[in-house]
C-alpha positions in Angstrom: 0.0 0.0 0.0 1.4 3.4 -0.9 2.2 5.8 2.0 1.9 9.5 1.9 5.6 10.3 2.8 8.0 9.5 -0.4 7.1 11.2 -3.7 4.7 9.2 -5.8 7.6 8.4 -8.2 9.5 6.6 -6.0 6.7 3.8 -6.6 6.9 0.8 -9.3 3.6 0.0 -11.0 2.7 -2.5 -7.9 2.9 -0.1 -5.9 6.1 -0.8 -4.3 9.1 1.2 -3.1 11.6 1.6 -5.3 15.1 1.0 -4.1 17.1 4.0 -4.3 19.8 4.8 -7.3 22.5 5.4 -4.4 21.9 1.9 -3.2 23.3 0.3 -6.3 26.1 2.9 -6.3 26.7 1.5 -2.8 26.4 -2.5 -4.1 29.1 -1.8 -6.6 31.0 0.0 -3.8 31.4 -3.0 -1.6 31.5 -5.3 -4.0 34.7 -3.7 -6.3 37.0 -6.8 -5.9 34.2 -8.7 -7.0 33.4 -6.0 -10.1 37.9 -6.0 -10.6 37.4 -10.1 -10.3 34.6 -10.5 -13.5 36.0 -7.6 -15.2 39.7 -9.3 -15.0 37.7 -12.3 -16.2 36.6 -11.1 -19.6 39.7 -9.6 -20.6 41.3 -12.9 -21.2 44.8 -11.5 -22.2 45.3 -8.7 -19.6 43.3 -9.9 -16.8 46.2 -11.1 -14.9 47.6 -7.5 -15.7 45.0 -5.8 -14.6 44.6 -8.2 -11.1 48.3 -7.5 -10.4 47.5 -3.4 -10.7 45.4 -3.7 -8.5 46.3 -6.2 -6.2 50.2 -7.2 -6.3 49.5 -9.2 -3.5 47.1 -12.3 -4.5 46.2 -12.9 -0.8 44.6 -9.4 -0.7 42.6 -9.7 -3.7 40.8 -12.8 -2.0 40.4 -11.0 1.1 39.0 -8.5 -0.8 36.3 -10.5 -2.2 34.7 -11.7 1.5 33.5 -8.3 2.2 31.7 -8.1 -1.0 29.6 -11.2 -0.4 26.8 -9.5 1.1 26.3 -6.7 -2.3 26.4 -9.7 -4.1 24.2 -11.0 -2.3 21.6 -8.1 -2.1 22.1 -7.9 -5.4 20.5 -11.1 -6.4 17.7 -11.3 -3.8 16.5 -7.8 -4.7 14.6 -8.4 -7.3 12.9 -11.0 -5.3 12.8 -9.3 -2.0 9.0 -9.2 -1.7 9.3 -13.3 -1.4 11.9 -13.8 1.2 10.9 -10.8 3.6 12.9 -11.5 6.4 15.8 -12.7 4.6 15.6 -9.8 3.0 15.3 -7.0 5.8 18.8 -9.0 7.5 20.4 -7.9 4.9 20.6 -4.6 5.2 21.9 -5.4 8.2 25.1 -7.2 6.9 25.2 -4.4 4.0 26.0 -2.0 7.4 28.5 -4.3 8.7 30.3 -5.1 5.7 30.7 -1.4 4.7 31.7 -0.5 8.5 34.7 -3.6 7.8 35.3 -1.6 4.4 35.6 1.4 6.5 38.2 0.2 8.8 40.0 -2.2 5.6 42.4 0.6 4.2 43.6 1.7 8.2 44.5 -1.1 9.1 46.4 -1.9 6.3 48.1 1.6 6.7 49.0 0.6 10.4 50.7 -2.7 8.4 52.6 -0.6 6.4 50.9 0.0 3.2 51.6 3.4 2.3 48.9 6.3 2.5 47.9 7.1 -0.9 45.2 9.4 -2.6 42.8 6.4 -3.7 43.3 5.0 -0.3 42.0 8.5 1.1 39.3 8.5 -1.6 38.1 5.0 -0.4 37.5 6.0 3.4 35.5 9.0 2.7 33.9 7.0 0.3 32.8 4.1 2.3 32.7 6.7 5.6 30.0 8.2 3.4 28.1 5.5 2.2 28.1 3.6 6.0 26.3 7.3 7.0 23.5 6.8 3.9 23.1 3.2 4.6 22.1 4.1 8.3 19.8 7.1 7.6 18.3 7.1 4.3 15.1 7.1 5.3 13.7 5.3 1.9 16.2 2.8 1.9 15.0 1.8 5.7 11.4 1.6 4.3 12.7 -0.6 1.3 14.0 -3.0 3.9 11.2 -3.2 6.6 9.0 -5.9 6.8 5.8 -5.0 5.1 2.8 -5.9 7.5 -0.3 -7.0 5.5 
């Protein structure tokens, strides 16, 4: 049932909140080991170039790809979010916690010795912004509660 307090066009033709445009922004975000990982994939010839630009250090890259389970995972359930409800509003959830791990990813490997570099800086006001619009947007909350009939 459509409530008075988002604009009408933030409705899909059932009448259903739309997910916001941000919150696939923030999918692709969390999951850019995984995004790195298919695009290395399709470039047959430089994919193992590109994986070692990225990520000299193999073990890092499949690190990197744990705390991108979760977008991948919202990614595929939300087009069927309306049939798995409660699955559904947990993972927003785990979208919070693996974005606050993101967050504290690129200090701690500063504090191991990685040097401090400008994408490195990028990435923490990056994901420090994305943790604060994953906690307050109030449309995406209402995408992710439990709809009571």
């Amino acid at each position: 049932m459509k409530s008075i307090e988002f604009h009408p066009g933030d409705y899909d033709s059932h009448g259903r909140l739309r997910l916001p445009f941000l919150f696939w922004c923030v999918l692709l975000l969390q999951a850019r080991t995984w995004v790195l990982f298919v695009i290395a994939g399709s470039s047959r010839d430089q994919g193992n170039t590109l994986l070692n630009l990225f990520y000299p250090d193999h073990h890092a890259f499949w690190l990197g790809l744990i705390p991108g389970v979760p977008a991948v995972l919202a990614f595929l359930l939300s087009g069927r979010r309306f049939a798995f409800p409660v699955l559904w509003h947990g993972v927003r959830w785990l979208l919070i916690f693996a974005q606050s791990v993101l967050l504290c990813w690129q200090p701690v490997l500063w504090l191991m010795g990685e040097p401090v570099s400008g994408v490195g800086l990028a990435l923490v006001v990056v994901d420090i912004v994305a943790l604060i619009w994953l906690v307050t947007h109030r449309r995406l909350r209402a995408c992710f509660a439990i709809e009571k009939e």
